[in-house]
Legacy VTK file of the C-alpha trace (Angstrom):
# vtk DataFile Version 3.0
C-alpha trace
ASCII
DATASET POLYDATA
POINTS 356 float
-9.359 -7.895 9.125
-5.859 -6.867 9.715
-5.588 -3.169 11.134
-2.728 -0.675 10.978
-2.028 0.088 14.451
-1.778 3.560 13.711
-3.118 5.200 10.695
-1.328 7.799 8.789
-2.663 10.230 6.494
-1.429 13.379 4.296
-3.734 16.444 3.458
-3.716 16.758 -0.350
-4.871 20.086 -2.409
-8.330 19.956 -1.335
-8.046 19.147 2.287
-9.355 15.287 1.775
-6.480 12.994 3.576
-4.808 10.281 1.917
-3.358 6.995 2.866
0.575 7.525 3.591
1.541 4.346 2.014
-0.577 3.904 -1.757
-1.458 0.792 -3.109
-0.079 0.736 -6.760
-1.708 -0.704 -9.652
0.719 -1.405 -12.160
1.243 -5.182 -11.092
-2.576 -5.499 -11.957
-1.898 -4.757 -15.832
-0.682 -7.845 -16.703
2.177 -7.558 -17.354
3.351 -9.291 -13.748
0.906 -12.853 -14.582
-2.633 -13.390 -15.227
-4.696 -11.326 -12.328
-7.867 -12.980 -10.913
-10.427 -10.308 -11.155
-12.198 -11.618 -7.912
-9.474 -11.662 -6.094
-8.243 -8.748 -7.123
-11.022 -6.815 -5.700
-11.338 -8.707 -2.818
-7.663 -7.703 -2.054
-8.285 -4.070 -2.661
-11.361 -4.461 -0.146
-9.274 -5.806 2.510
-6.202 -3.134 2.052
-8.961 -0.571 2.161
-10.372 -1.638 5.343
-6.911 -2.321 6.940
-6.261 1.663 6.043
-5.130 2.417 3.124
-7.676 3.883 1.635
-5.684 5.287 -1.761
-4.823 3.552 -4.967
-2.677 4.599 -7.568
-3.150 3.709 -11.235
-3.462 5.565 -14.796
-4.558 4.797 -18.058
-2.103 3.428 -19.892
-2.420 0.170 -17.002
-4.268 -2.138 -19.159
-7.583 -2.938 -17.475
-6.512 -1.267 -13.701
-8.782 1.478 -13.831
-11.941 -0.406 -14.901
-11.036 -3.042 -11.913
-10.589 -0.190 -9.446
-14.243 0.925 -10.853
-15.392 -2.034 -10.291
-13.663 -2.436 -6.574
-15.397 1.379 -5.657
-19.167 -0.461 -6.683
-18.228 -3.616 -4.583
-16.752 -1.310 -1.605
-20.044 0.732 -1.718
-21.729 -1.972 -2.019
-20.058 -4.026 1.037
-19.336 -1.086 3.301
-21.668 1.621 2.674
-21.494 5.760 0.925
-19.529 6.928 4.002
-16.918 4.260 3.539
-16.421 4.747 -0.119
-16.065 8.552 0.343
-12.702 7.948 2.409
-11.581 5.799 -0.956
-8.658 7.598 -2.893
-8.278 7.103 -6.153
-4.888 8.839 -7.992
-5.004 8.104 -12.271
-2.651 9.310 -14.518
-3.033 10.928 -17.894
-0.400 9.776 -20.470
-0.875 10.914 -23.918
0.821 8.807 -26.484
4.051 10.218 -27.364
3.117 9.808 -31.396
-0.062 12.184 -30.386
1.516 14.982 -28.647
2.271 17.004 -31.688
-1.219 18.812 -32.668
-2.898 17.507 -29.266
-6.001 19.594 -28.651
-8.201 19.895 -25.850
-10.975 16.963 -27.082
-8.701 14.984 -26.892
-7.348 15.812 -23.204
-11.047 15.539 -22.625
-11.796 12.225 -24.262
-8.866 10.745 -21.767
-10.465 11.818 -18.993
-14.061 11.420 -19.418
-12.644 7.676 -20.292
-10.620 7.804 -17.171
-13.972 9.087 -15.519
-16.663 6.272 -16.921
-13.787 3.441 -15.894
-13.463 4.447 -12.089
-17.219 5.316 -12.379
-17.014 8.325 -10.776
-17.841 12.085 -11.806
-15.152 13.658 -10.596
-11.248 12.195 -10.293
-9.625 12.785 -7.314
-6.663 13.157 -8.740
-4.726 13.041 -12.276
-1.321 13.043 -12.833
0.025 14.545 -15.953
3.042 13.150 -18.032
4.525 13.880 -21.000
6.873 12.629 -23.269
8.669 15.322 -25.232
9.506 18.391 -24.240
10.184 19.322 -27.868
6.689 18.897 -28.147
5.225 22.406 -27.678
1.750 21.466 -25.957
2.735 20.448 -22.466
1.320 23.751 -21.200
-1.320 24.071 -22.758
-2.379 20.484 -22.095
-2.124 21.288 -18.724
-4.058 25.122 -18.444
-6.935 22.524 -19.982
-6.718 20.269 -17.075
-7.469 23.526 -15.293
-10.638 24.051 -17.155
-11.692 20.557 -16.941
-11.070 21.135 -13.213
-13.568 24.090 -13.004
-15.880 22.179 -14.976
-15.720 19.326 -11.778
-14.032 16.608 -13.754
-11.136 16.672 -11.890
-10.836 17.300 -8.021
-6.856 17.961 -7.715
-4.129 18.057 -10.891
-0.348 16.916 -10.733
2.516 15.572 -12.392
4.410 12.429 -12.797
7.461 12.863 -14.130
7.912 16.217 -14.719
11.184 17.973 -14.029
11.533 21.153 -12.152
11.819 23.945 -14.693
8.933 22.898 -16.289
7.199 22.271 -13.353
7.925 25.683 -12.055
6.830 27.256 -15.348
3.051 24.910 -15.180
2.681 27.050 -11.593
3.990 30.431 -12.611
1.283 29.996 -15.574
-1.421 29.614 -12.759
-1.710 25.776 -12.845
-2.778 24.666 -9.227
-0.498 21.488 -8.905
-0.459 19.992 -5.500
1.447 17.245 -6.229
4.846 15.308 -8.416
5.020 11.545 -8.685
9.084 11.018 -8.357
10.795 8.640 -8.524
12.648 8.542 -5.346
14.620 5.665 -2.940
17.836 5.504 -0.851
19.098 5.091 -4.569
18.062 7.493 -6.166
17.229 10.806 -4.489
17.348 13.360 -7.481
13.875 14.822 -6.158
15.847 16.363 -3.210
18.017 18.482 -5.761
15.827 21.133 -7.065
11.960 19.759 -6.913
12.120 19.572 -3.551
12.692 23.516 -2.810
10.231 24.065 -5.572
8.076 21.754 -3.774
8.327 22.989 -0.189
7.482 26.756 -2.091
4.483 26.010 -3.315
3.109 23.273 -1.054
3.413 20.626 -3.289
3.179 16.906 -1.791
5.685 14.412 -3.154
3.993 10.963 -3.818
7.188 8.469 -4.448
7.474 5.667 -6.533
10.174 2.861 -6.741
10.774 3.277 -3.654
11.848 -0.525 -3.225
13.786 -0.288 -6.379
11.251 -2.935 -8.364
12.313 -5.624 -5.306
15.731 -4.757 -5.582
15.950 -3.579 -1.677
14.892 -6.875 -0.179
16.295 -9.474 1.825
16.355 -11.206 -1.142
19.145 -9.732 -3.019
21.238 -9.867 -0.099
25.021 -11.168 -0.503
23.745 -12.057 -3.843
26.493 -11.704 -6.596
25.973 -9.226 -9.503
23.275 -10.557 -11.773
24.511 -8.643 -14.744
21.845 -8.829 -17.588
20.077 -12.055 -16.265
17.107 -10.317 -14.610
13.738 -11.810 -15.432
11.465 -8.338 -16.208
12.115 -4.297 -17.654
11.531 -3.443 -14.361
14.662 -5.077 -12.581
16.700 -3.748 -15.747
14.946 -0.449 -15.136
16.498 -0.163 -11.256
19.810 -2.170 -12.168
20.630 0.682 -14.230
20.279 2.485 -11.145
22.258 0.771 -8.805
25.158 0.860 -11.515
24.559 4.612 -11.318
24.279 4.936 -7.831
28.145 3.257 -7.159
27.579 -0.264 -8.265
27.066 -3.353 -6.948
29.703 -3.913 -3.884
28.000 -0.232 -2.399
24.798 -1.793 -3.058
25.241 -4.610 -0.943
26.759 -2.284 1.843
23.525 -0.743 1.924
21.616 -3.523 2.017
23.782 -4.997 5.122
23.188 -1.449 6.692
19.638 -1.504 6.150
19.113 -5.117 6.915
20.746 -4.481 10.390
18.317 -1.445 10.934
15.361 -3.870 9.869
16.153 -6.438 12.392
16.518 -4.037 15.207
13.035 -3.019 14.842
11.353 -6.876 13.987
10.789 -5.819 10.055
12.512 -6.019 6.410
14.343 -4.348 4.247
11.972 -3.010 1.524
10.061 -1.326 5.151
12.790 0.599 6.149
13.612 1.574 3.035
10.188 3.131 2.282
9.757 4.566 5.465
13.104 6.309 4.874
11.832 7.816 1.885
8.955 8.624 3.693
10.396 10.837 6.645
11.807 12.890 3.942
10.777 16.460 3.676
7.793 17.417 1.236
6.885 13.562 1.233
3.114 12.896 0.792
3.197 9.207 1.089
5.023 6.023 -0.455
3.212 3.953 -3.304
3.671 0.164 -3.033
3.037 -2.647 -5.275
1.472 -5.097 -4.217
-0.130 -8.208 -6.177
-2.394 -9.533 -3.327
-3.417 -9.321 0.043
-0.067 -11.082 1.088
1.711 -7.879 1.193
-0.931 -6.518 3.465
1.035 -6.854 6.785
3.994 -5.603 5.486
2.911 -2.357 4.022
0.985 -1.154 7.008
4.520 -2.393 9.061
5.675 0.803 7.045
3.227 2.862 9.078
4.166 1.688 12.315
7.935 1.997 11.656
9.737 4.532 13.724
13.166 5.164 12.295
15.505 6.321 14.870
18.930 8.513 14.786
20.832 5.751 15.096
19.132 4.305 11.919
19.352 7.140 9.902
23.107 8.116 10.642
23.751 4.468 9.418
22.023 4.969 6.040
23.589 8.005 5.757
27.145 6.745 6.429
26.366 4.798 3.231
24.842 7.195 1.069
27.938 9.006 1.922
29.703 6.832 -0.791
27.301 6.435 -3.349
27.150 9.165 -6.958
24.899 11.224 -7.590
22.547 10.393 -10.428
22.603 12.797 -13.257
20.091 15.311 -14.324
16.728 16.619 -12.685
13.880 14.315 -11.819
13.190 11.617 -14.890
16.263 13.476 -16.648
17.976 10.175 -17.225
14.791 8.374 -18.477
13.845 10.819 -20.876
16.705 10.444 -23.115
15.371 7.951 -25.594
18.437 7.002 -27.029
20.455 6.676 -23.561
20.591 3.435 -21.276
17.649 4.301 -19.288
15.490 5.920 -21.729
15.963 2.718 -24.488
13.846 0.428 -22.111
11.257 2.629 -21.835
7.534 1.625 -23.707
5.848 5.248 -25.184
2.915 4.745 -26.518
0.483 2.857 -24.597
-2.567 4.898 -24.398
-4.224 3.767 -27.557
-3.127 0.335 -26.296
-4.769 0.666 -23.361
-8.441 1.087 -25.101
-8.177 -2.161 -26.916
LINES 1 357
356 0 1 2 3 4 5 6 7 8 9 10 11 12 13 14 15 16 17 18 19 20 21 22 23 24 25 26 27 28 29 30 31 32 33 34 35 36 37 38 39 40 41 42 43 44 45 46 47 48 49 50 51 52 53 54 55 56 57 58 59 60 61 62 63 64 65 66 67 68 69 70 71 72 73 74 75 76 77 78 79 80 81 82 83 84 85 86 87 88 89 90 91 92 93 94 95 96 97 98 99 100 101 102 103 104 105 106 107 108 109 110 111 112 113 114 115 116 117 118 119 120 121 122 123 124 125 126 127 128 129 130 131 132 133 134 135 136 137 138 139 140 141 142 143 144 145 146 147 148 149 150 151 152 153 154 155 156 157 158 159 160 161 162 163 164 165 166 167 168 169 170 171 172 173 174 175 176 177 178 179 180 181 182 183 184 185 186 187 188 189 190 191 192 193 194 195 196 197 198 199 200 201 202 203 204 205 206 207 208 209 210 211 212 213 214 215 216 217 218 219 220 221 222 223 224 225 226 227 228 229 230 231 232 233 234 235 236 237 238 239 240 241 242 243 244 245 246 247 248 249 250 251 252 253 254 255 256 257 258 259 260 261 262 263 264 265 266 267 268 269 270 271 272 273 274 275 276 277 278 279 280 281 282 283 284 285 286 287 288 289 290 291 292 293 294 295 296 297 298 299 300 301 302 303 304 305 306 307 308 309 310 311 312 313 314 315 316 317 318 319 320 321 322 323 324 325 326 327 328 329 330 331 332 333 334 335 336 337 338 339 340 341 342 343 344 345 346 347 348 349 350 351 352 353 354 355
């Protein structure tokens, strides 16, 4: 069993710690290659017992949160109550975007008493609420419910993927008790640190990042590699090329890869683990969440955890980032746009999908 050699965690809403670095389910949909059920759970079993105890999914990841169900029975099972009570699990609740006009509370309930009899568990530790539209009047109300589903003891903690900051800020002046935003946030892209994260450091909210890799992009792999243009093999390397074009393009892309590459071999590690732990020793940071198909990421991701950035390292990044644009908009501002570059390549209605 392969051990962090120093465990991190981050106190979340109700006081129960969290892994620091998240294992993400999204490669488990599918949509990355056929995934070996087995396996699968054997992998989660082994990341669990090296430390990181919390998982990420949500319901619109076809089949992930009936596998992590099933991984929380074989965990129990294998280790014991006590050792599934330090298990995390984080869902999201994604309403369709052709159901959010005229969405009532049954049906916020329906999603998570479905979320609830997947992960086989009465209560969710945490769900994350997005929404589409914001010319779609219900977002508040949708999330006051969450409140009430809350009291009732269906859901432990609520907060956001997604969301910007104004609307944010309005969900806690109406007395919603968020404690946390899914960003996206990277050396590339570090719109959270705009507005959110004031908001954030206000109320106490916990930032748990995605993309903080940019979908592979900040490897060792893509170094002194020309620019691919259009030729990249899945939406989610067009997703982050869009952001690298934003950021300043491909020539200051490779700068900061050489920067962080130097950094990385300086302290015996890669590129994608300095780049997360970056984003990680940034204030109101929670933790990082990481995809990762199998155990073989294992080592790397807790080498995230025992990565100690020093000045030195930072005030190289930074001498980059010096260079690079900012990215327009608020958190997600960019994506939201259907009809703009980023918001074109996004897939909106998945829920009902989901269920099949």
């Amino acid at each position: 069993m392969t051990k962090a050699p120093e465990t991190e965690t981050w106190t979340l809403g109700d006081g129960a710690p969290v892994s620091r670095v998240i294992r993400g389910g999204w490669q488990l949909a599918g949509g990355h290659g056929t995934v070996d059920r087995t396996g699968a759970i054997e992998d989660m079993i082994a990341f669990a017992d090296a430390g990181i105890t919390t998982f990420d999914c949500a319901d619109i990841y076809t089949g992930v949160e009936e596998l992590i169900g099933a991984f929380r029975d074989a965990y129990r099972n294998a280790r014991g109550v006590e050792a599934l009570s330090r298990i995390r699990v984080h869902t999201k609740m994604v309403p369709d975007l052709d159901k959010l006009i005229g969405i009532d509370k049954a049906h916020v309930e329906a999603l998570i008493d479905r979320s609830r009899a997947r992960l086989r568990c009465e209560t969710l530790d945490l769900v994350q609420f997005h929404w589409w539209d914001y010319n779609a009047p219900g977002w508040l109300e949708v999330a006051l419910w969450l409140k009430e589903l809350r009291q009732a003891g269906k859901i432990r903690n609520i907060g956001v993927t997604n969301f910007d900051s104004d609307h944010l800020g309005a969900m806690l002046a109406a007395g919603v008790p968020v404690v946390s935003a899914q960003v996206q946030y990277s050396v590339l892209d570090a719109r959270a640190e705009k507005r959110m994260a004031g908001l954030a450091a206000r109320h106490g909210l916990s930032f748990l990042c995605y993309g903080t890799v940019a979908g592979g992009f900040l490897s060792e792999k893509w170094l002194g590699r020309p620019d691919p243009g259009e030729a990249l093999e899945n939406r989610s390397l067009v997703k982050y090329k869009l952001i690298i074009d934003d950021f300043g393009g491909w020539d200051l892309f490779q700068a900061l890869l050489a920067t962080l590459k130097l950094v990385a071999d300086r302290h015996g590690t890669d590129i994608a683990s300095v780049a997360s732990r970056y984003v990680l020793d940034r204030p109101q940071v929670g933790a990082v969440i990481v995809g990762a198909r199998n155990r073989s990421h294992l080592a790397s991701n807790l080498g995230i955890l025992a990565l100690r950035l020093t000045r030195d390292d930072i005030a190289g990044i930074s001498s980059v980032l010096a260079s690079r644009r900012d990215l327009d908009g608020d958190v997600y501002t960019l994506e939201r746009d259907r009809h703009g570059r980023h918001g074109r390549i996004m897939k909106y209605n998945l829920n009902d999908k989901s269920a099949a």
